[in-house]
Phi, psi and omega in degrees: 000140194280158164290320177308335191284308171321294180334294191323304172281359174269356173285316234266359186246091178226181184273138204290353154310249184347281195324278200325345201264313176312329164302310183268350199240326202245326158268318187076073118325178183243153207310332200297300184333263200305295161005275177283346173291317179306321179295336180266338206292313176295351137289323137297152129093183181295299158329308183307305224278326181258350176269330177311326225263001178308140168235149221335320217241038160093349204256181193224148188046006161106356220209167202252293180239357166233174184273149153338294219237350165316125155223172215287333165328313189258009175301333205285312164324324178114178192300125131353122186228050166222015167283222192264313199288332189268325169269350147321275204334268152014261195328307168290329205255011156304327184088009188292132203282124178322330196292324207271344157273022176304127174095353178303319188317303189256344141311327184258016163269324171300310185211038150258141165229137194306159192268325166290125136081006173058045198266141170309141187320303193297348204273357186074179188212193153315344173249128179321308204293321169300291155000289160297272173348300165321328196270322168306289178177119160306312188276330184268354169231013156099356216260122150300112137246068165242020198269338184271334210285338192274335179310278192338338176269317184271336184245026177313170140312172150293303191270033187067268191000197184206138189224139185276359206258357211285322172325305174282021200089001159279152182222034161230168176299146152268120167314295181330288210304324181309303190284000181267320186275314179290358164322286184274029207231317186272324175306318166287353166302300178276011151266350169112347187258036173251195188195170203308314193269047179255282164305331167287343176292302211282326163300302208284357145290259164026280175310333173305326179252341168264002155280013188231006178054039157041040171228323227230147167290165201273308184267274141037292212070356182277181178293128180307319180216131190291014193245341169347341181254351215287151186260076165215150172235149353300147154309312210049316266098321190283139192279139115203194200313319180314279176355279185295244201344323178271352148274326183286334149344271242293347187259332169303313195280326125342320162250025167063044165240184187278130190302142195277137183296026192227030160245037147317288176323285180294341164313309195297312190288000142313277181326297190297004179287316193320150179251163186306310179297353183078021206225172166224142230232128174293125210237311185193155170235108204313118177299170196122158183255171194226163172305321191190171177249138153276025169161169200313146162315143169293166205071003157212196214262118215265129170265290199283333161310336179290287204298330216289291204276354145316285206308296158346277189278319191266344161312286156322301177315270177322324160265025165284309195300322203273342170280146175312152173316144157078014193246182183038210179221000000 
């Protein structure tokens, strides 16, 4: 067995959230195949596991972007990832089918509210990065949002971006907040629901973070944030090179161009992450608390930082092989 085919059976034996995308993104299976895999996660596994914890009335922990029982005492702890916005998050990006959430939609309209200002779930609130997330999904459960997709058009930076800070008077961009928002900016897109000044807003952030190669401050050259090479799963919220690369894929291949050289940078600190086994190492984990852990302790070998970042790198690469001599990196 080649070491990729190894690799290839410790993915595929996996939780069916993982496996279908390792099917579908890294073997090329045939769609009937990866499917029927896509098809168990809410039934199996980890998709089961989260959906039980859904509660009567649509909300997952009582609460929108916090549990129900959060108080400021325990932030010293870390964020919570077991509230609504945070087990959507999950659920899509898992792949679990809008249909298997039937009635959520209007349950949490009926009766979730933001923790800001108590505002309706759907209408989003002041921070970009809630925002995104909302807006994804939004579009992925059927919900007009599009009263957030057009804010998002409206509350750019000056220097193109998007800052959660903007409420308090800023007026430059956040790496975190930008990538938290083309996130959702690109979901609702790839549902079929953008419209010009949609994209251009998403073009032109975009450009925000690869004019900084979506590592380094612009006048500085260091590094934006110092944890920015660090390797953990779930993203969650947190910027770093993996993050940011495995969104700029998903908006090349979605807008049918070539991966932009100027992701170079964070490729090679991909690459130099890989171990002699051909795997990747859960490096750190966002405290807080969770429903269950969805993947390994740190110090050992991550099946999804591995597909993340396999998935990554054979994109880049392969259009690497297809450029003229002397193009790309």
């Amino acid at each position: 067995m080649s070491p990729r085919d190894d690799v290839m059976s410790w993915l595929l034996d996996s939780d069916p959230a993982l496996r279908w995308q390792v099917e579908r993104d890294l073997v090329g299976v045939p769609e009937a195949v990866w499917q029927a895999t896509r098809a168990r996660v809410p039934r199996e596994g980890m998709g089961a596991a989260l959906l039980a914890r859904q509660d009567a009335d649509g909300q997952w922990a009582g609460g929108a972007f916090f549990p129900a029982d959060f108080t400021e005492e325990q932030r010293a702890d870390g964020q919570p990832w077991t509230a609504t916005t945070w087990s959507l998050k999950q659920l899509r990006e898992w792949g679990v089918a809008a249909s298997v959430l039937d009635g959520t939609a209007e349950k949490l309209r009926t009766h979730a509210r933001w923790e800001y200002d108590d505002l309706p779930y759907w209408d989003g609130e002041v921070d970009c990065c809630i925002n995104g997330y909302t807006l994804a999904a939004g579009a992925w459960l059927g919900v007009d949002v599009s009263g957030i997709a057009r804010w998002f058009v409206e509350h750019r930076q000056p220097d193109g971006g998007w800052n959660c800070e903007w409420v308090e008077g800023s007026t430059r961009s956040s790496f975190p907040s930008t990538l938290n928002a083309l996130e959702g900016v690109l979901a609702y897109e790839r549902a079929g629901l953008g419209f010009p000044e949609l994209t251009a807003a998403r073009h032109g952030a975009e450009q925000y973070l690869l004019e900084r190669r979506v590592l380094y401050g612009l006048r500085s050259g260091e590094p934006v944030v110092p944890y920015v090479h660090h390797l953990a799963y779930p993203f969650r919220h947190v910027y770093s090179a993996l993050h940011a690369a495995d969104y700029f894929r998903a908006s090349a291949l979605f807008d049918g161009v070539a991966p932009d050289p100027r992701l170079a940078d964070a490729i090679a600190s991909i690459r130099s992450k890989r171990g002699d086994d051909g795997r990747w190492v859960q490096e750190h984990r966002h405290p807080g608390a969770v429903w269950f852990d969805v993947d390994v302790p740190e110090g050992e070998a991550s099946p999804w930082l591995t597909f993340l970042s396999l998935r990554v790198l054979e994109w880049w690469d392969a259009a690497s092989a297809l450029a003229p001599r002397g193009a790309g990196a």
